[in-house]
C-alpha positions as CSV (number, residue, x, y, z in Angstrom):
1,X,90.4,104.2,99.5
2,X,89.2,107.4,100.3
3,X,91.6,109.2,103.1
4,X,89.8,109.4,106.7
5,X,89.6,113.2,107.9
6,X,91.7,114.4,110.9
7,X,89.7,117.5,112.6
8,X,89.7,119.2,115.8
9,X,86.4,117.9,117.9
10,X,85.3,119.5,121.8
11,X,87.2,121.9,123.5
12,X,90.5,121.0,121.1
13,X,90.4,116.7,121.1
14,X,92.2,115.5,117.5
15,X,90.4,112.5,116.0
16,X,90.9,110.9,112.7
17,X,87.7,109.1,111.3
18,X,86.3,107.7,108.2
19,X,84.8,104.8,106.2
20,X,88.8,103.6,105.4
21,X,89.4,102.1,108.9
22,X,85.6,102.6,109.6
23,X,86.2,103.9,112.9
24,X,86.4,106.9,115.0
25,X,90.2,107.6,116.2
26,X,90.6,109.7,119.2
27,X,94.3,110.6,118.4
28,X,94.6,113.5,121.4
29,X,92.2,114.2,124.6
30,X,91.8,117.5,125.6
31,X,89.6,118.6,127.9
32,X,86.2,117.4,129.7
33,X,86.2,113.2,128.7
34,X,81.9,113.0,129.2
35,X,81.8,115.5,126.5
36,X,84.5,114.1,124.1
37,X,83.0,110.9,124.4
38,X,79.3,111.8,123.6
39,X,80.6,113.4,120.4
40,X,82.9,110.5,118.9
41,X,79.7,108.3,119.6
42,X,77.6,110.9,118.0
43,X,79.4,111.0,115.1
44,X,80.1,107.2,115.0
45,X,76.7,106.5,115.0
46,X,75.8,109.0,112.2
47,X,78.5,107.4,110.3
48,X,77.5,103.6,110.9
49,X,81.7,103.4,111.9
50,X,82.1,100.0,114.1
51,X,84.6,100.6,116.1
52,X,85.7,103.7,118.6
53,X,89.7,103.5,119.3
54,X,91.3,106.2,121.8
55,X,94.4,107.3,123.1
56,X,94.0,108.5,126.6
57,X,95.7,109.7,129.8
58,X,95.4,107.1,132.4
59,X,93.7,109.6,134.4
60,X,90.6,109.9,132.0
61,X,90.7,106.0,131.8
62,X,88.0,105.3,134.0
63,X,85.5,107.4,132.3
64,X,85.6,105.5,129.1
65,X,85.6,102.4,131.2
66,X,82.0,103.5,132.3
67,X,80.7,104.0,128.9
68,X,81.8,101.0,127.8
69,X,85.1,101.1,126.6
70,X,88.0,98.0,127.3
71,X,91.7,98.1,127.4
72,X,93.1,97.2,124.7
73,X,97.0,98.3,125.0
74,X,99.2,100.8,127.4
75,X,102.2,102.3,127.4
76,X,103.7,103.7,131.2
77,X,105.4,107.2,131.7
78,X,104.5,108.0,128.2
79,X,103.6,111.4,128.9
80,X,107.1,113.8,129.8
81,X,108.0,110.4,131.5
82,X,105.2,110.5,134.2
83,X,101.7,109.1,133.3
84,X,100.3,106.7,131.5
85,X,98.7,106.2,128.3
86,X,95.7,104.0,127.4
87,X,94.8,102.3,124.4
88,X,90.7,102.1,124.9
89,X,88.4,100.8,122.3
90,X,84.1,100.4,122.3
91,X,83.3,97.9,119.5
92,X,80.0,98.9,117.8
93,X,79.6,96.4,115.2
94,X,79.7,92.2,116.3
95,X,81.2,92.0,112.2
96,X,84.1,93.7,112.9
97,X,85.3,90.8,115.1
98,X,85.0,88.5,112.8
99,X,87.7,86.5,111.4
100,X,90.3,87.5,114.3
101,X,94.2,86.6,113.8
102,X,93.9,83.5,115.6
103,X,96.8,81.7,114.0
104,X,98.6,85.2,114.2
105,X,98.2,85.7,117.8
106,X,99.4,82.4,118.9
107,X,102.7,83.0,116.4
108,X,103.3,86.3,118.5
109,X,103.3,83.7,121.4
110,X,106.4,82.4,120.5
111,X,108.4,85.3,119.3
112,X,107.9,87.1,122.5
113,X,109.2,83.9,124.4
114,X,112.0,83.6,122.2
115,X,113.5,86.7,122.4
116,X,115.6,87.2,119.1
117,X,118.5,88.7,118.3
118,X,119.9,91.5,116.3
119,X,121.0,90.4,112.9
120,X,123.9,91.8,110.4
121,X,123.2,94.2,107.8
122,X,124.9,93.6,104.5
123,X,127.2,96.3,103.5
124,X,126.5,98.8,101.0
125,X,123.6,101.0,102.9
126,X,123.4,103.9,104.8
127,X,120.6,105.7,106.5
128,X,119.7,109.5,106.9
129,X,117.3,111.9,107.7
130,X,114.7,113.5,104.7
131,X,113.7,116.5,103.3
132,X,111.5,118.4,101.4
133,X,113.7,117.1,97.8
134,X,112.9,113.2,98.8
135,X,109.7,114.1,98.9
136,X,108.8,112.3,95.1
137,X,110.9,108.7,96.0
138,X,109.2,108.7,99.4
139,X,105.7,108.6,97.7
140,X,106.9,106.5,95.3
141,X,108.0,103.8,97.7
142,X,105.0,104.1,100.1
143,X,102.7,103.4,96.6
144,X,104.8,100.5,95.3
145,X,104.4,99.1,99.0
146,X,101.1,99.7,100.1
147,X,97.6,99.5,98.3
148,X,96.1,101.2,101.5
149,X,97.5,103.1,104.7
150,X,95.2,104.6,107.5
151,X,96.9,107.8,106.3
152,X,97.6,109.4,103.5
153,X,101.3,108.8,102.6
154,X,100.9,108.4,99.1
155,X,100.3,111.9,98.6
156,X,103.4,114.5,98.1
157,X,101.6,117.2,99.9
158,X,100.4,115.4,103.0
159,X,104.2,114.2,103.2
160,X,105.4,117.6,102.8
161,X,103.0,119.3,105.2
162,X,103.9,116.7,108.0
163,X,107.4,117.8,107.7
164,X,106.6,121.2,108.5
165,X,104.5,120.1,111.5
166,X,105.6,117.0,113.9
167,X,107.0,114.3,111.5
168,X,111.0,113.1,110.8
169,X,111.5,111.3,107.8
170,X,114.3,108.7,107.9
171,X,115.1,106.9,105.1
172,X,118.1,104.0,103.4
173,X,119.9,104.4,100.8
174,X,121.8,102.0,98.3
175,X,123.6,103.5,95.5
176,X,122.2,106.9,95.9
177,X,118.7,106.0,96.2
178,X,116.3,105.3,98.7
179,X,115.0,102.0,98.9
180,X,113.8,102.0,102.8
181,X,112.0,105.1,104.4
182,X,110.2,105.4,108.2
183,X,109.0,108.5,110.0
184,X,109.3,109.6,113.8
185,X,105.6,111.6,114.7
186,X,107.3,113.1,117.4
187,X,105.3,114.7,121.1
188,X,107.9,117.3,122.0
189,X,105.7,118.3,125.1
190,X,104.7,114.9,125.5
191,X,108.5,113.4,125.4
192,X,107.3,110.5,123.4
193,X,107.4,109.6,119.4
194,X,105.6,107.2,117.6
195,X,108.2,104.9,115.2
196,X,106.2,104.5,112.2
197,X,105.7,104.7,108.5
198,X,108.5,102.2,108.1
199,X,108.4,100.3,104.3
200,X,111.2,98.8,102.7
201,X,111.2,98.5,98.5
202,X,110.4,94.4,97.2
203,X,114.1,94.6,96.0
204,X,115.4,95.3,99.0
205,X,113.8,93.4,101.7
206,X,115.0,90.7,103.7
207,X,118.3,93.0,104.1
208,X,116.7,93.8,108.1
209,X,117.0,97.5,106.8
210,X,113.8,98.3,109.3
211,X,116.9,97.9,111.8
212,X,118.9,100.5,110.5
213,X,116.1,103.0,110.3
214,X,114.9,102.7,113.7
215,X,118.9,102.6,114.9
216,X,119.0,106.1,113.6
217,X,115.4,107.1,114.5
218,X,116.6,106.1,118.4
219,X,119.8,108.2,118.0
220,X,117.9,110.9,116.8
221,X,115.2,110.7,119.5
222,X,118.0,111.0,122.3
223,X,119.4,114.3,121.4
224,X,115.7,116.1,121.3
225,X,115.0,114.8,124.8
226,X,112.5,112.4,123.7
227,X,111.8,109.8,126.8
228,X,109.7,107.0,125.5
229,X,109.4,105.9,121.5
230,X,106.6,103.5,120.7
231,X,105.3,101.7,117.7
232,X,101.7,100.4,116.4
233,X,103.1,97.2,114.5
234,X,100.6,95.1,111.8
235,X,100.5,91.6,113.5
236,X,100.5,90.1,110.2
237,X,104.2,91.6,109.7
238,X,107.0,89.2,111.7
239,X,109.5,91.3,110.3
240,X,108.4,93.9,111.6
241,X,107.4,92.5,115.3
242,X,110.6,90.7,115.2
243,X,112.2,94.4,114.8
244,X,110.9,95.8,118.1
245,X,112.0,93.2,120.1
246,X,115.3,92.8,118.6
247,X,116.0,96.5,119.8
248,X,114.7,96.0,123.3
249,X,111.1,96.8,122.5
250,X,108.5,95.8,124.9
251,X,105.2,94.3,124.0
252,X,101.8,95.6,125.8
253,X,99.0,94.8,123.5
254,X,97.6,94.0,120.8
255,X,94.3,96.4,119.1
256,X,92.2,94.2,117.0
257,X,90.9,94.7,113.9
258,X,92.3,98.4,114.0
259,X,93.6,99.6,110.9
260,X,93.1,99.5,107.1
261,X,96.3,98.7,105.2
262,X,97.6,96.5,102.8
263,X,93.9,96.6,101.6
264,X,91.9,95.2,104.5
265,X,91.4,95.9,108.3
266,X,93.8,94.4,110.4
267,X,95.4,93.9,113.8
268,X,97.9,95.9,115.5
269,X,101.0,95.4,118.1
270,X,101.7,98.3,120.6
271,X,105.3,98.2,121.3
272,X,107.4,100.5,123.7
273,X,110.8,101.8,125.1
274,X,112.0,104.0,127.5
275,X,115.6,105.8,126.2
C-alpha cells in the first residue's frame, strides 16, 4: 500500500490523505474552519476519496455540522484540560458503508457492560522506553504484524524522524529482545497523547503485554504533565478494546469504516482518560 501524504493545508491545518484509507484526515485545525473545509473537499473530490474524517475543537464543531459533517466520537477537556475535541466525519461515497461491523458492534455491547478486569502478567518481561538503536526490531515487528497501517511504521526512517519530533516509543522485552512495542504521539501544548502503535510479536501474544506497555506509557505521561491520554482502537481487536477498559478507559465512539490496516478499511474505538 502506498503511504498517504501528511502536508500542511490553509493557514497551517495538518491533514493526512491518500488512496490507502481513501480519505481525507484533518489531523490539526488551525485557523478559519469555512476555508479549511472548502479545501479538504476540494481535494477530496479531485481525489475521488470517500470519506472526510476531522479532528476538531468543539468550538469549530458547528461549522462542519453545516456542511454536512456528523459526530462520530468526542473526547472532553482534551485540549490543556479545558475544551473539547470532536471526532466529525462527511461520508462521500454510499460504498464505503457497506459491509459495517454489525456483529462487531453488538460484541462491544457487552464488553462495555461487563466491565473486565486487569489480568496477571507472566513473569519474565519488562517494559522500557526506545531509541534511535531499536529502531531495526521495531520495524521488524510492525512488518511481521501488520500487512498495512494508516502510517508508515514499517519504514526505519519514518520511525526515526518521529522520534525527533512528537513520538515515544515504548516497547517489552523477554530475554533481551523486544517482542511488544507501542508509541505515545504526545500534544505537549495540547496536554493530551494519543496511545498508539501498540503490536505484540505471534510468539508472544496472549501474555496481555498491551497492559504493560500502556502501564508505563501512563507513568510516563504523568511526569510530562500530560492531562488526558486517548486511543483509536480497531473494533475488530477485543484484546485490544478489552485493554482500555481494563485500565479505566472510557468509551465515546466508534468511527466507521476509518482506517486501512491489517489489509482492509476498518472501524475504530475512541477511548479516553483523564490522569
Amino acid at each position: 500500500m502506498n503511504n498517504d501524504i501528511i502536508e500542511e493545508i490553509t493557514e497551517g491545518s495538518l491533514i493526512q490523505h491518500g488512496k490507502g484509507n481513501d480519505r481525507v484526515y484533518l489531523m490539526s485545525l488551525k485557523g478559519n474552519p469555512v476555508l479549511t473545509i472548502q479545501k479538504i473537499q476540494q481535494l477530496a473530490s479531485l481525489n475521488k476519496y470517500s470519506k472526510l474524517f476531522c479532528k476538531v475543537p468543539k468550538s469549530a464543531a458547528p461549522v462542519f455540522f453545516a456542511n454536512g459533517f456528523l459526530l462520530e466520537a468526542f473526547i472532553p477537556k482534551f485540549y490543556s484540560g479545558k475544551e473539547d475535541v470532536f471526532f466529525v466525519s462527511k461520508f462521500l461515497n454510499a460504498d464505503r458503508l457497506l459491509n459495517i461491523e454489525n456483529k462487531q458492534l453488538i460484541g462491544l455491547n457487552k464488553l462495555l457492560v461487563k466491565q473486565p478486569t486487569k489480568k496477571k502478567i507472566p513473569k519474565g518481561y519488562k517494559a522500557r522506553t526506545l531509541n534511535t538503536s531499536d529502531v531495526q526490531q521495531i520495524t521488524k515487528i510492525y512488518q511481521d504484524v501488520f500487512t498495512t497501517y494508516p502510517f508508515p511504521i514499517h519504514e526505519p526512517d519514518y520511525i526515526i524522524k518521529t522520534m525527533d519530533e512528537n513520538l515515544q516509543y515504548y516497547g517489552v522485552e523477554y530475554k533481551g529482545k523486544l517482542v511488544a512495542l507501542s508509541a505515545a504521539e504526545i500534544d505537549l501544548d495540547g496536554k493530551n497523547a494519543e496511545m498508539t502503535d501498540f503490536a505484540t510479536h505471534f510468539s508472544h501474544q496472549g501474555n496481555n503485554l498491551s497492559s504493560v506497555l500502556l502501564e508505563a506509557m501512563e507513568k510516563t505521561m504523568k511526569k510530562q504533565g500530560i492531562k488526558t491520554v486517548y486511543t483509536i482502537a480497531r473494533l475488530n481487536s477485543i484484546p485490544m478494546n478489552l485493554t482500555f477498559l481494563r485500565f479505566a478507559y472510557e468509551y465515546s465512539g466508534t468511527l466507521i469504516k476509518n482506517t486501512n490496516i491489517g489489509g482492509q478499511i476498518e472501524s475504530m474505538n475512541v477511548y479516553y482518560k483523564h490522569l
